[in-house]
C-alpha positions as CSV (number, residue, x, y, z in Angstrom):
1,X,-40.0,-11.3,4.4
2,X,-39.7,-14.7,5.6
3,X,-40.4,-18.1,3.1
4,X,-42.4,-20.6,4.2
5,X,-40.2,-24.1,4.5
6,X,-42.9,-25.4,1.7
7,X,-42.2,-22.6,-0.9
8,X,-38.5,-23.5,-0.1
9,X,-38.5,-26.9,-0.4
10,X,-40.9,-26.7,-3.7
11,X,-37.6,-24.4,-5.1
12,X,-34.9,-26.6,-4.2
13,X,-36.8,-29.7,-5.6
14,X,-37.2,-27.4,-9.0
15,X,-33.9,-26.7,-9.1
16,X,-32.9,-30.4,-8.4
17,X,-35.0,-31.6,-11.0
18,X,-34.1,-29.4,-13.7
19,X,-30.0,-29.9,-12.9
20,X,-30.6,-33.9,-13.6
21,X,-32.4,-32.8,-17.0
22,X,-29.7,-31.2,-17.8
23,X,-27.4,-33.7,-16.7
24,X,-29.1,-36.1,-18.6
25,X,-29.0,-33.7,-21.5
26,X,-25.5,-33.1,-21.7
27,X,-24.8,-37.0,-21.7
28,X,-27.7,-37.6,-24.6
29,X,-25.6,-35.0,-26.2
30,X,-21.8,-37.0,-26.1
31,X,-23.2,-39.8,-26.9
32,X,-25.2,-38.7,-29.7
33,X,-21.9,-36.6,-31.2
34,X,-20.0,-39.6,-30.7
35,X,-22.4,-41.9,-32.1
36,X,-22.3,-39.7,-35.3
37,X,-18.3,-39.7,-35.4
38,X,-18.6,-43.5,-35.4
39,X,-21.2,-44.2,-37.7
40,X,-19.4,-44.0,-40.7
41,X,-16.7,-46.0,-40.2
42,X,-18.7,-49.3,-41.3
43,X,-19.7,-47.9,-44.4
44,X,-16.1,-47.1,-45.4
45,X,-15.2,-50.6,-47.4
46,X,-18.1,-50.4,-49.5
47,X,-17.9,-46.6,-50.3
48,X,-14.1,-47.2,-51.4
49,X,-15.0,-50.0,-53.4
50,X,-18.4,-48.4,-54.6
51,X,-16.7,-45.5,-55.5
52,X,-13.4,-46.3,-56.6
53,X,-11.2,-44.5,-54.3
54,X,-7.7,-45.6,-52.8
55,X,-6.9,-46.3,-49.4
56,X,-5.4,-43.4,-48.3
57,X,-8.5,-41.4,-49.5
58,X,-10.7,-42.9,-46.8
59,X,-8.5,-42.6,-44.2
60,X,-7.8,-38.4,-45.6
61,X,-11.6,-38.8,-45.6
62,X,-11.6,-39.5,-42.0
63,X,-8.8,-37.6,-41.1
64,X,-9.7,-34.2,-41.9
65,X,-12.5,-34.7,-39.4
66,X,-10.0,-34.4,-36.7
67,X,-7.9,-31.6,-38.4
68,X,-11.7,-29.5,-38.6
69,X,-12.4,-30.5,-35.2
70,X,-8.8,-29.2,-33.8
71,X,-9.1,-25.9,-35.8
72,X,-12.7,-25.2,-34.4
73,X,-11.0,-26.3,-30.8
74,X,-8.3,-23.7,-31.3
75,X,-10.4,-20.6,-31.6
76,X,-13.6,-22.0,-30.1
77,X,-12.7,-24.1,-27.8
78,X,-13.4,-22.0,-24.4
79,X,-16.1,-19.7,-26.3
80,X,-19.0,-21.3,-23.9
81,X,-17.0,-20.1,-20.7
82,X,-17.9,-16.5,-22.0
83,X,-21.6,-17.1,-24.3
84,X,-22.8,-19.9,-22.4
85,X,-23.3,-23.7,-22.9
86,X,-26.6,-23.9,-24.4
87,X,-26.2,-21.6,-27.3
88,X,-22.8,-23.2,-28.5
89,X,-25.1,-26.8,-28.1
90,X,-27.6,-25.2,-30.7
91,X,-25.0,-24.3,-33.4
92,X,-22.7,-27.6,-32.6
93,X,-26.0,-29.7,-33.4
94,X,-27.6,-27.9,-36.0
95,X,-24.3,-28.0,-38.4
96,X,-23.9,-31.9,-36.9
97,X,-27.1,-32.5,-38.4
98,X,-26.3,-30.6,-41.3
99,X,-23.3,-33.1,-41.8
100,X,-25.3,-35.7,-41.5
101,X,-27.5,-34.9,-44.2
102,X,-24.3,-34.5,-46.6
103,X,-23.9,-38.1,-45.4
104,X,-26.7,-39.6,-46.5
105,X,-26.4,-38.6,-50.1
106,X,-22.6,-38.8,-50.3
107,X,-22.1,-40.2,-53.8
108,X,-18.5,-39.0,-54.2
109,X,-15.1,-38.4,-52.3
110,X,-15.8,-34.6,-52.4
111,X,-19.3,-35.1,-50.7
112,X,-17.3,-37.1,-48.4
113,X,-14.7,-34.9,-47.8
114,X,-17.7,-31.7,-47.5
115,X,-19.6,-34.1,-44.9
116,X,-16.1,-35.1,-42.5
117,X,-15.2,-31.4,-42.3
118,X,-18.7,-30.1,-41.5
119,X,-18.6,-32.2,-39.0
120,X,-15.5,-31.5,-37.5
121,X,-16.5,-28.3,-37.3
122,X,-19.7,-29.0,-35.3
123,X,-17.7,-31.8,-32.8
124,X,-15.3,-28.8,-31.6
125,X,-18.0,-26.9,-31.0
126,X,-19.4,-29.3,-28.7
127,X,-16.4,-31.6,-27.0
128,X,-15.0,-29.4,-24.8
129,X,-18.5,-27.7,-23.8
130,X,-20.3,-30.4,-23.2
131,X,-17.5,-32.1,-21.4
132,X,-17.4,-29.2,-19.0
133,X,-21.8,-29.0,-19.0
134,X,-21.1,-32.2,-17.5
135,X,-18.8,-31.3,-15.4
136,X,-21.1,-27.9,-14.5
137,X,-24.0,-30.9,-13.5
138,X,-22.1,-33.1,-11.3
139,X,-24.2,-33.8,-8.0
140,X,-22.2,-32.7,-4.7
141,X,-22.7,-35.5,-3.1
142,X,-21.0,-37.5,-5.8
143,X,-17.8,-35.7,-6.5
144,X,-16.1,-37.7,-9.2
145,X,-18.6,-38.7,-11.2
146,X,-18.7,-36.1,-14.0
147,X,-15.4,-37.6,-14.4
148,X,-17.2,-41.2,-14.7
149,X,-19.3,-39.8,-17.2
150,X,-17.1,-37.9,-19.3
151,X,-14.8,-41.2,-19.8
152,X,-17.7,-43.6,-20.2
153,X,-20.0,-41.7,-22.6
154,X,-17.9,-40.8,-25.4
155,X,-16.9,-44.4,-25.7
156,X,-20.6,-45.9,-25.6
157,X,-21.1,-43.1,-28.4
158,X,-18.9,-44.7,-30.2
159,X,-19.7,-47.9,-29.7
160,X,-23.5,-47.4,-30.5
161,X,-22.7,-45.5,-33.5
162,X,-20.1,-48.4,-35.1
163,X,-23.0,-51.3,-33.9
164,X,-26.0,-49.8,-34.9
165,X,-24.5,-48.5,-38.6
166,X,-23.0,-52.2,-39.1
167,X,-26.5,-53.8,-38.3
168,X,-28.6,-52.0,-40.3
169,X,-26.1,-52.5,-43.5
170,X,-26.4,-56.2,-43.0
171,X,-30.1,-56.1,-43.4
172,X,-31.6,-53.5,-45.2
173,X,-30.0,-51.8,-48.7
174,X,-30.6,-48.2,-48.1
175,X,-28.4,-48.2,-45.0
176,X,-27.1,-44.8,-45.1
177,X,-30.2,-43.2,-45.7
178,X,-31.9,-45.1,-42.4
179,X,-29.1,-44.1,-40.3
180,X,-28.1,-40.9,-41.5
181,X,-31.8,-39.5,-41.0
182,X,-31.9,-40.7,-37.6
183,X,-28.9,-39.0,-37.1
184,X,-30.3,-35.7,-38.6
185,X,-33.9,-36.0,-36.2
186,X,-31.7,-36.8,-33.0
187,X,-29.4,-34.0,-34.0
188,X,-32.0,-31.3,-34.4
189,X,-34.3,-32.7,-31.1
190,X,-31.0,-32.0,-29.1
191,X,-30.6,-28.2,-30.5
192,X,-33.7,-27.7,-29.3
193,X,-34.0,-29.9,-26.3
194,X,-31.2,-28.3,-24.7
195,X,-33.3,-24.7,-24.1
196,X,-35.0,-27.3,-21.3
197,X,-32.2,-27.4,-19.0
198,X,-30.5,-24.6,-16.9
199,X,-27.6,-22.3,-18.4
200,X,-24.4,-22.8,-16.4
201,X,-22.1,-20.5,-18.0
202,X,-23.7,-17.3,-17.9
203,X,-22.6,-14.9,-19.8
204,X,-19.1,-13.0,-18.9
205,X,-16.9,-10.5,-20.6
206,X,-13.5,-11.5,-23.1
207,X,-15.0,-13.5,-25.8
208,X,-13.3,-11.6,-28.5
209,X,-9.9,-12.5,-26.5
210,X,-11.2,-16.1,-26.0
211,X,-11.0,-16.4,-29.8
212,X,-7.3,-15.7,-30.4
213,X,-5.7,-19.1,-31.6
214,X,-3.9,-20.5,-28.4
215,X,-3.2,-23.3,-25.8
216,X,-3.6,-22.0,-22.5
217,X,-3.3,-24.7,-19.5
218,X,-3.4,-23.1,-15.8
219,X,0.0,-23.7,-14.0
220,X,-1.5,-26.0,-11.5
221,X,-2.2,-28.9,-14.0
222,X,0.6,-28.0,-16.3
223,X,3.3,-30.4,-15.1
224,X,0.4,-33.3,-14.9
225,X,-1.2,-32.8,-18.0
226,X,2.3,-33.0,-19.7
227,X,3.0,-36.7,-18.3
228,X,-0.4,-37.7,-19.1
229,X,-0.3,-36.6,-22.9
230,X,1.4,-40.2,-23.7
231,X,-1.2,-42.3,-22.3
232,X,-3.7,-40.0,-24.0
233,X,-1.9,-40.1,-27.4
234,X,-1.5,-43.8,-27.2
235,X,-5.4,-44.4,-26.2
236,X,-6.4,-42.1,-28.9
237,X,-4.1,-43.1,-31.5
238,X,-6.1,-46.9,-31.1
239,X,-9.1,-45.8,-31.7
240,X,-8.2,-43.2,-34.4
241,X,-6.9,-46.7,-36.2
242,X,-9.7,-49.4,-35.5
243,X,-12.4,-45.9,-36.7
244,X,-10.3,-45.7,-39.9
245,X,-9.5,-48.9,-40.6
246,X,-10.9,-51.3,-38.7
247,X,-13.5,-52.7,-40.8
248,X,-10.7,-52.7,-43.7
249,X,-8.7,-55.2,-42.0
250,X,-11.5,-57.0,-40.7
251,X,-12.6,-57.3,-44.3
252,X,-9.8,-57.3,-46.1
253,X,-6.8,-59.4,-43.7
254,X,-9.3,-61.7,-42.2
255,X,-12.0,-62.2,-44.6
256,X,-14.8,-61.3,-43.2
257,X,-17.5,-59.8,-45.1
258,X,-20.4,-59.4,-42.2
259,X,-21.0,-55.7,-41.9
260,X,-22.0,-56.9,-38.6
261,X,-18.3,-57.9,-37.6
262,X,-17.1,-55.0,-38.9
263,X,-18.9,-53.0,-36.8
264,X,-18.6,-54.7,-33.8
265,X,-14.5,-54.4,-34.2
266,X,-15.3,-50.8,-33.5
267,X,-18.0,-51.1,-31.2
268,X,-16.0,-54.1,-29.2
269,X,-13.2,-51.5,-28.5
270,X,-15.2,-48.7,-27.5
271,X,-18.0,-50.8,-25.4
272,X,-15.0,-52.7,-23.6
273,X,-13.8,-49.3,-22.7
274,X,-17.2,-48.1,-21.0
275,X,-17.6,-51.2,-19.3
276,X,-13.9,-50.7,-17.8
277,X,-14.3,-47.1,-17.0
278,X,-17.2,-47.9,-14.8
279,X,-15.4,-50.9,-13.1
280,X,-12.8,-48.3,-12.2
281,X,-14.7,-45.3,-10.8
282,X,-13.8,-46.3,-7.4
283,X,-9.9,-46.4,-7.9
284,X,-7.5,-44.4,-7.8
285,X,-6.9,-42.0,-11.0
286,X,-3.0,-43.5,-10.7
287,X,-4.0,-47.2,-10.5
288,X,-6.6,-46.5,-13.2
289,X,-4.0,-45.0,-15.4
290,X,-1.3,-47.7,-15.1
291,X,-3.7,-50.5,-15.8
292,X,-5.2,-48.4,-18.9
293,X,-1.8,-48.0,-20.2
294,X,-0.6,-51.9,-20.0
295,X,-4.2,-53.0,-21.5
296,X,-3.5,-51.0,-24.0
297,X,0.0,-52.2,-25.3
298,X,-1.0,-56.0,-24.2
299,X,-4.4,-55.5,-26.3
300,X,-2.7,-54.2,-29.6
301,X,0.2,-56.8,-29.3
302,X,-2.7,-59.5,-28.9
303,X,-4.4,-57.8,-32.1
304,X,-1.2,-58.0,-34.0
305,X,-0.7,-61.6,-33.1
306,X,-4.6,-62.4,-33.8
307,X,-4.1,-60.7,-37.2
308,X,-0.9,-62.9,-38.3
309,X,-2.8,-66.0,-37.2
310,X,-5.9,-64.6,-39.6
311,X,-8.2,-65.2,-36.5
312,X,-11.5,-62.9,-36.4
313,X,-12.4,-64.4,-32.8
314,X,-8.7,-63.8,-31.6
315,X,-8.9,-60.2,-33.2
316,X,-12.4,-59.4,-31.4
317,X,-10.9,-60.9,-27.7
318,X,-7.5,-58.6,-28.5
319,X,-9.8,-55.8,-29.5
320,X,-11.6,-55.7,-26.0
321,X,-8.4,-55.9,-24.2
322,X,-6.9,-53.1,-25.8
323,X,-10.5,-51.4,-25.3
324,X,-10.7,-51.5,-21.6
325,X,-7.3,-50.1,-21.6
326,X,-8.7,-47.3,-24.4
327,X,-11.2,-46.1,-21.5
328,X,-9.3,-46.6,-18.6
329,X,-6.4,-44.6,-19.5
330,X,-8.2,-41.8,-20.7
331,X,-10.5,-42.0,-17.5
332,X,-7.3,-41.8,-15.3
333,X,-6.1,-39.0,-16.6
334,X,-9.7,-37.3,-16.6
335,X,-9.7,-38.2,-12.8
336,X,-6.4,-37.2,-12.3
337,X,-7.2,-33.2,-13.7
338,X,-11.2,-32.6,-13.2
339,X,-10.9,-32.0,-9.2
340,X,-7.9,-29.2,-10.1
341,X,-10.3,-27.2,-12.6
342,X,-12.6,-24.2,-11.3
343,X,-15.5,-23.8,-13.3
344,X,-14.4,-20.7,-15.6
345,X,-11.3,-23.0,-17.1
346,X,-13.3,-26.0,-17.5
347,X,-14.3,-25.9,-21.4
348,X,-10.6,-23.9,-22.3
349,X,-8.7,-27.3,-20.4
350,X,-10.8,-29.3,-22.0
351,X,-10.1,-28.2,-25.3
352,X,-6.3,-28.5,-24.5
353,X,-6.9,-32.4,-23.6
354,X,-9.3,-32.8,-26.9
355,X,-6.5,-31.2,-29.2
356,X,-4.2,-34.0,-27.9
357,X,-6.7,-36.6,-28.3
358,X,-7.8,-35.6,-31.6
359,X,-4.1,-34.9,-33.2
360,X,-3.5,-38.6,-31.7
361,X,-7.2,-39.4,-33.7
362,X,-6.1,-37.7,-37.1
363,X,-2.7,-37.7,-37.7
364,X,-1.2,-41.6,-37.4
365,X,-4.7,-42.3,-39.2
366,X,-3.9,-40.1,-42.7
367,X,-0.3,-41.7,-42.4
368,X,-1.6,-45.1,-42.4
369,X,-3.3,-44.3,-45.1
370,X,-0.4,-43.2,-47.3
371,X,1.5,-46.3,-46.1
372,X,-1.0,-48.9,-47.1
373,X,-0.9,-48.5,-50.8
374,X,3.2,-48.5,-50.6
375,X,3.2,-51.3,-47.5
376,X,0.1,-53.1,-47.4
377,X,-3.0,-52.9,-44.7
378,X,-1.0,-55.7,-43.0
379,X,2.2,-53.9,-42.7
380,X,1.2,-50.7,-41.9
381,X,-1.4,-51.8,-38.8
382,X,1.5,-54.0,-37.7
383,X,3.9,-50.4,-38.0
384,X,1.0,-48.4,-36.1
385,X,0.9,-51.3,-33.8
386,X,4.4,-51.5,-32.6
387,X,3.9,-47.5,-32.4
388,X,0.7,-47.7,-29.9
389,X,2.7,-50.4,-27.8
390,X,5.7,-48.2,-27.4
391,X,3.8,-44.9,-26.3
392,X,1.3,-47.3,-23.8
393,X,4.8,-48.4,-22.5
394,X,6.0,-44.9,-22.0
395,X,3.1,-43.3,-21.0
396,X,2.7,-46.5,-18.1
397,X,6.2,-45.6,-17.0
398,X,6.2,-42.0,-16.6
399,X,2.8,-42.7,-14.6
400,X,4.2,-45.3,-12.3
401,X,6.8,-42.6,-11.8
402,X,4.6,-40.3,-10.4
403,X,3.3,-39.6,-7.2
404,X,-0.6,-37.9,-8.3
């Protein structure tokens, strides 16, 4: 039986159509999560003074979001490869908005603590398989751009999330119910929302296996992956310190009490690191990398000067800097991997480059927060500083090094 060219071309056009809502899916999706991860952040001075808490509670308080997160990523990390994308999508939004809700009525550090770990749990659910959905969704005739997209969304997330949540506690007094709610509705119309767009991962056998605790990085990317993991520690360690303590020392060192400013010192790192992402998608992953790498230790050494000088307009300026090397070098290294990964390891390598990113989120931010009571904000951001400038340095040299 032979099909007619129109039946044909009526199929293909279907399936066209229904790929790009899925690809548009998937990125709602990373943005949304990361919106969610960053939404808090502004709300952090006022909950620590509101509720009497000490520093190193807020950042524990952030923290043990990335320490759920990597425990999820650990045993569920590839589970999508083996149940599909869609129905991990379901679970990883309905417990995000579930966190959400804890949020919104969080009147002590427990409720905190409860609302950070839920949604830890839910954000390594979804990195790694929406990450490789987006890779699953990437258009033939534009190889490289999944990579494009995987870089830029999470940080416009972010950026979105730290904006929006600073604006509307500038102007309205029941700012964490307004944006906590909105968080819960998105949350829930993308668990459902995602049933409209094609599975694919179907279904394949050694999901029990899948769930055994482990790091598992093919041998072809091993040696690459391993040079990279400075450059991703260093970009990930910056924004793991302007999420937990950002608006602190935009409140606290340089006296500014706009919730607006304090959000945009998030949102300014983040947004600068879209924008550079997409300037770079034409380069070379190597050239990408090494210009990532030097923003970043020229950006936080700008910072630290801005901060001595008690300048918020010299902080912001630093902040970008150090934000278009934030997105850069993490889009380097994305471009660098992505083209080496068949589809069945997608979501597992994934979760390898996430665990990185997110040990580099979590664990300089909870030691921060033990050194400011005994150090000072000051001292301590000026420590973490020289810290970020030292691994940017390294990771830059070990990349100019390279040949990929």
């Amino acid at each position: 039986m032979v099909m007619s060219a129109e039946v044909m071309s009526g199929t293909t056009t279907d399936v066209v159509s229904k790929r790009r809502l899925g690809a548009g899916v998937a990125l709602g999706a990373v943005v949304l999560m990361m919106a969610g991860a960053s939404a808090p952040s502004p709300f952090y001075p006022d909950l620590q003074v509101g509720l009497g808490l000490q520093p190193w509670v807020m950042t524990a308080v952030f923290a043990v979001y990335a320490v759920a997160l990597l425990g999820t990523l650990l045993v569920f990390g590839s589970v999508s490869d083996h149940v599909g994308r869609r129905p991990v999508v379901t679970v990883g939004f309905v417990l995000l908005a579930a966190s959400f809700a804890l949020f919104r009525s969080a009147d002590a550090a427990a409720a905190l603590f409860e609302a950070r770990i839920l949604q830890g749990v839910a954000s390594g659910l979804l990195l790694s398989t929406l990450s490789a959905a987006v890779a699953d969704f990437e258009r033939p005739s534009r190889p490289g751009s999944a990579a494009v997209v995987n870089a830029v969304a999470p940080m416009v997330g972010l950026a979105v999330g730290a904006v929006v949540a600073g604006v509307v506690l500038q102007l309205s007094g029941d700012a964490q119910v307004i944006v906590f709610d909105a968080l819960v509705v998105l949350s829930l119309m993308l668990a459902t929302g995602v049933w409209l767009a094609p599975e694919t991962a179907p279904r394949h056998d050694g999901l029990l296996a899948s769930l055994r605790p482990r790091v598992a990085v093919p041998p072809a990317i091993r040696g690459l992956l391993a040079s990279s993991a400075p450059a991703i520690f260093a970009g990930w360690a910056t924004g793991g310190l302007f999420l937990s303590l950002g608006a602190a020392i935009v409140r606290t060192e340089l006296g500014a009490d706009s919730h607006v400013l304090q959000g945009l010192a998030i949102g300014a790192l983040a947004g600068a690191g879209a924008v550079a992402a997409y300037v770079f998608r034409n380069r070379s992953a190597r050239a990408t990398t090494l210009y990532g790498t030097a923003a970043l230790a020229v950006g936080t050494v700008l910072s630290l000067l801005a901060l001595l000088s008690g300048s918020s307009t010299a902080y912001l300026v630093a902040v970008v800097v150090a934000g278009t090397g934030f997105g850069t070098a993490f889009f380097g290294i994305l471009r660098s991997i992505m083209p080496l990964l068949p589809a069945h390891e997608r979501a597992e390598v994934f979760a390898v480059i996430f665990i990185v990113s997110y040990l580099a989120f979590g664990v300089p931010a909870v030691v921060a927060g033990l050194l400011t009571p005994e150090i000072g904000l000051a001292a301590t951001t000026y420590i973490y500083g020289a810290v970020v400038v030292l691994l940017s340095a390294t990771a830059g040299l070990l990349r100019w090094r390279s040949s990929h």
